[in-house]
C-alpha positions as CSV (number, residue, x, y, z in Angstrom):
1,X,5.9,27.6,20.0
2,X,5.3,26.9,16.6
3,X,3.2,27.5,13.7
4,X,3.7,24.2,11.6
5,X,1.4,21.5,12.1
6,X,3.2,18.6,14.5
7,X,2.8,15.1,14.2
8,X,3.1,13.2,17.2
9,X,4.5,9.2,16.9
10,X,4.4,7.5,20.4
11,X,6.8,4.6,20.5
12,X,6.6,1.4,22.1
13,X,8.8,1.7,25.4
14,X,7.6,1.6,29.0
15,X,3.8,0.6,29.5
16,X,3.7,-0.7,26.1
17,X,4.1,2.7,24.7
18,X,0.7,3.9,26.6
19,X,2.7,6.5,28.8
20,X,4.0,8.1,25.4
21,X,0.2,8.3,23.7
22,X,-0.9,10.0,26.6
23,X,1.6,12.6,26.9
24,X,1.4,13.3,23.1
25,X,-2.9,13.5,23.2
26,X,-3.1,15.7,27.0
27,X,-1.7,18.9,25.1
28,X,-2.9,22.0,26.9
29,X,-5.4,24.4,24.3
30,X,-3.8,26.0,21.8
31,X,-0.9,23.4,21.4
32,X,-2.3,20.7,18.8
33,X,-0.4,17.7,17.7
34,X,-1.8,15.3,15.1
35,X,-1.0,11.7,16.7
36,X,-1.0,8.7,15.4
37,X,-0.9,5.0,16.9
38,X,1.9,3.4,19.1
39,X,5.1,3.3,16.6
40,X,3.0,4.2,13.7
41,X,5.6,6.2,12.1
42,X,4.4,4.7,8.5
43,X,1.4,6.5,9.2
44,X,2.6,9.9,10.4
45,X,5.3,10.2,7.3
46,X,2.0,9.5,5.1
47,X,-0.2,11.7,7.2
48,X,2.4,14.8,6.3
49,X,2.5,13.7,2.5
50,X,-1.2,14.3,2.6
51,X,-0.6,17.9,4.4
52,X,2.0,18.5,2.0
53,X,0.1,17.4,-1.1
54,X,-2.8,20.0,-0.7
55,X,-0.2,22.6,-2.3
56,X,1.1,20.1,-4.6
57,X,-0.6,18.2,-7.7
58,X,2.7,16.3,-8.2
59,X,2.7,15.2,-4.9
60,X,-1.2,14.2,-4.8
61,X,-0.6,12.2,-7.7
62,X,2.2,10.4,-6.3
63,X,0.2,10.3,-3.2
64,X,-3.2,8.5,-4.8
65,X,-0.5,6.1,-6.6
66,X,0.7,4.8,-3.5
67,X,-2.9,4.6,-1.7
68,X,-3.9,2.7,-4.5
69,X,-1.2,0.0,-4.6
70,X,-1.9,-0.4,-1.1
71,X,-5.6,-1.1,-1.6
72,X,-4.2,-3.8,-4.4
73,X,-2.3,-5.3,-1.9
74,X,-4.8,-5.5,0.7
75,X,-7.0,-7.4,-1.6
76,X,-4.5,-9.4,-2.4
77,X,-3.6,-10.6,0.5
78,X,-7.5,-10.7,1.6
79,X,-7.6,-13.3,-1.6
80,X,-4.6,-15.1,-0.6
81,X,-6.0,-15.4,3.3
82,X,-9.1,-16.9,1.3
83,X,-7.8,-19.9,-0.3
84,X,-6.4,-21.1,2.9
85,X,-7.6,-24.4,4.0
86,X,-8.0,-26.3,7.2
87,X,-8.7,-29.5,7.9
88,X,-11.0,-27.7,10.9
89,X,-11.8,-24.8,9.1
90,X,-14.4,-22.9,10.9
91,X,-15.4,-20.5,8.4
């Protein structure tokens, strides 16, 4: 047993990586695990950054840096998607 918070990352190997969800989420009471999607490892290192970064103001800066790139780039590429042309467009 232990007292640290556990992050569970299922990964994509029998049953397209359903088996391994479900083992991580059916924890008996008193044994939580934080889980993230199939091979969502990205995730899971960024969920412990945000644990971590409750004790640490360096760390939340950092932190809101790299959320914030990441909303630039989603726009971005949003943008880019948007300037795409077909002859068929539907949209």
């Amino acid at each position: 047993m232990t007292t640290v918070p556990v992050i569970g990352v299922p990964i994509n190997s029998t049953l397209d990586g359903m088996d391994a969800l479900l083992a991580i989420v059916q924890m008996p009471p008193g044994i939580p695990v934080a889980t993230v999607g199939i091979n969502g490892a990205l995730n899971a290192g960024i969920l412990a950054v945000q644990m971590l970064a409750v004790g640490d103001e360096a760390l939340q800066t950092k932190l809101a840096q790299y959320k914030e790139d990441l909303k630039k780039k989603i726009v971005k590429a949003n943008e880019d998607l948007a300037k795409v042309s077909f002859k068929y467009k539907t949209n």
